[in-house]
N, C-alpha and C positions, 0 to 999 in steps of 0.2 A: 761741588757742583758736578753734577753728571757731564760723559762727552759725548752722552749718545744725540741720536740728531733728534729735533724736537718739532712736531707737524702740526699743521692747520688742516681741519678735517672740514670739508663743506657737503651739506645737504645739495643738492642741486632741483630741484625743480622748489621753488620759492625762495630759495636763496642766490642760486648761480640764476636760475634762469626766472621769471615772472611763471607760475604754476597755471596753464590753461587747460592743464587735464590732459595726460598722456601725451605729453610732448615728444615727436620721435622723428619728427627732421627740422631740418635749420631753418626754413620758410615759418616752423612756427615758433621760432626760440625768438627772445626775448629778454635781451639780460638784463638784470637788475641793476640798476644804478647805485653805483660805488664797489660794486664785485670789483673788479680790475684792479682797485684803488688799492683795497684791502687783499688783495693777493700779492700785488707789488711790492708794498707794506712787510707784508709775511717772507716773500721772499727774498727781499733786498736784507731780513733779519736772520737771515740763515735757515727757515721754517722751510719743510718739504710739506707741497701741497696735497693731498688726497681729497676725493671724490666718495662718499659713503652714502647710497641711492639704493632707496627701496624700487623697484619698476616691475612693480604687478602689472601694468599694462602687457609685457610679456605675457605672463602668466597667464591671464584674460584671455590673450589670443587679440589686443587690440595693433599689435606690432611684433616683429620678431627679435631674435636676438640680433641678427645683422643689420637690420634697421637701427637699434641701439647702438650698437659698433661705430657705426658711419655717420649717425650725427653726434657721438662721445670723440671721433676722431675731427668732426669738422669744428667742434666747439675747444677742444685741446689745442688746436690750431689757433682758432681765435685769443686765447689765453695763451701765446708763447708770443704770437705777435704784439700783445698788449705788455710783453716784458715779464710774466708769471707764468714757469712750468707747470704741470701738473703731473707728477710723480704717476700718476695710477688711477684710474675707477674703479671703484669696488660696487658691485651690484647684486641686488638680491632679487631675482625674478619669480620667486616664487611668493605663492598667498595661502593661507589652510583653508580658505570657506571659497574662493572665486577663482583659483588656479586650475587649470585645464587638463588633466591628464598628468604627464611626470612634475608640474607646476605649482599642482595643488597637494601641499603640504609643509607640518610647519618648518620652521629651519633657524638657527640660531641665529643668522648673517642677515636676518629680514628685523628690525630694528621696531621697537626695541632690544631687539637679541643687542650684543657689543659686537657677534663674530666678524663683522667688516673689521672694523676699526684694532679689534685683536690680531686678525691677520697682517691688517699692517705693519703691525707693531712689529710679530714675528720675522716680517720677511725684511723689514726696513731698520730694526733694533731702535725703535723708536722709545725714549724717555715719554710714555705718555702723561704723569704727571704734571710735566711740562709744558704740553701740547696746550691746544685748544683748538676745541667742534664749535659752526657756528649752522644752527640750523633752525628752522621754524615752526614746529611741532614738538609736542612734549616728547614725544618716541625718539626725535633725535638729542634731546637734551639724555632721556632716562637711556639710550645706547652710549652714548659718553660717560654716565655718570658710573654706569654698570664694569665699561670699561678700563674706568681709571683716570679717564681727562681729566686733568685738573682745573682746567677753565672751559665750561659749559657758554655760550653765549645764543639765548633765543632770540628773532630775530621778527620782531612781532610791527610791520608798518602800520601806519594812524588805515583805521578801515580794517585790517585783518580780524578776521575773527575769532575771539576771545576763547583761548583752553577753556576749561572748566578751571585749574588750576598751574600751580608753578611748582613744576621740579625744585626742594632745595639746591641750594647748591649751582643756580644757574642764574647768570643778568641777562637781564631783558633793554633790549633798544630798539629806538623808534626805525633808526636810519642803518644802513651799512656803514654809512661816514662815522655812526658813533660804533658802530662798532670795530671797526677798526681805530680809534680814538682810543678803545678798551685794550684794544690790541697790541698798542705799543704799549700803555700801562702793564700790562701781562709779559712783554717779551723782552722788558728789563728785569723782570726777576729772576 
């Protein structure tokens, strides 16, 4: 069995935080019920937490990069207080059809690309086989899968609306509570 350390990669806007469209200060964050649960979980199993966020809204010009900064620093707070660090954000601000000037273009780290999630790896020696990404859109499942995650988990509540399809390779649940339920199954292997 590998010694290298083993991560919980999360989406953030529908999974950390409820998705209201370019989320970019804390008046309008919104966490999802059971985030906190499932990172405590993660982290009391030895799992190092990362943050893996596409934010074209950058890109767009509907907020800046310090605007993201300072509610990634007020929300990382929130999470160390509830008992679960958060290792790192890894962000991709750029979009190829709607990025603004040096924004608009494509880039391996905007997801589906894996590059977030590889970099971590790199800087972190992360066993991603190991790991597990827990996100709400097929882009974040097919960035894990492209990756190497071994455990994909989508993250679909009653009312979200329906992919067209499902990434092999990935479980689907209703709740965060089950998916952290998945998560001790996964983090005894």
């Amino acid at each position: 069995m590998s010694t290298k350390p083993r991560a919980l990669f999360l989406d953030r806007d529908g999974v950390i935080n409820i998705d209201h469209g370019y989320v970019c200060r804390p008046d309008e964050f919104e966490f999802v019920e059971g985030i906190f649960d499932l990172c405590r979980t993660a982290a009391e199993r030895g799992y190092l937490l990362f943050v893996v966020t596409n934010q074209a809204g950058i890109g767009r010009g509907y907020y800046t990069e310090q605007q993201f900064h300072d509610v990634s620093a007020w929300m990382c707070g929130q999470f160390l207080a509830q008992g679960a660090k958060i290792e790192r954000i890894y962000f991709c601000p750029f979009h190829p059809e709607h990025g603004l000037g040096e924004y608009r273009r494509e880039s391996a780290f905007r997801k589906p690309g894996p590059g977030m999630i590889l970099q971590a790896a790199r800087e972190y020696g992360l066993d991603l086989a190991r790991s597990c990404l827990v996100g709400d859109k097929d882009t974040d499942i097919q960035a894990g899968l492209a990756a190497g995650v071994g455990f994909n988990v989508l993250y679909r509540p009653p009312g979200a609306e329906k992919q067209p399809s499902l990434p092999a390779g990935a479980v689907v649940v209703g709740s965060l509570g089950e998916a952290e339920q998945y998560f001790i199954q996964v983090a005894r292997q």
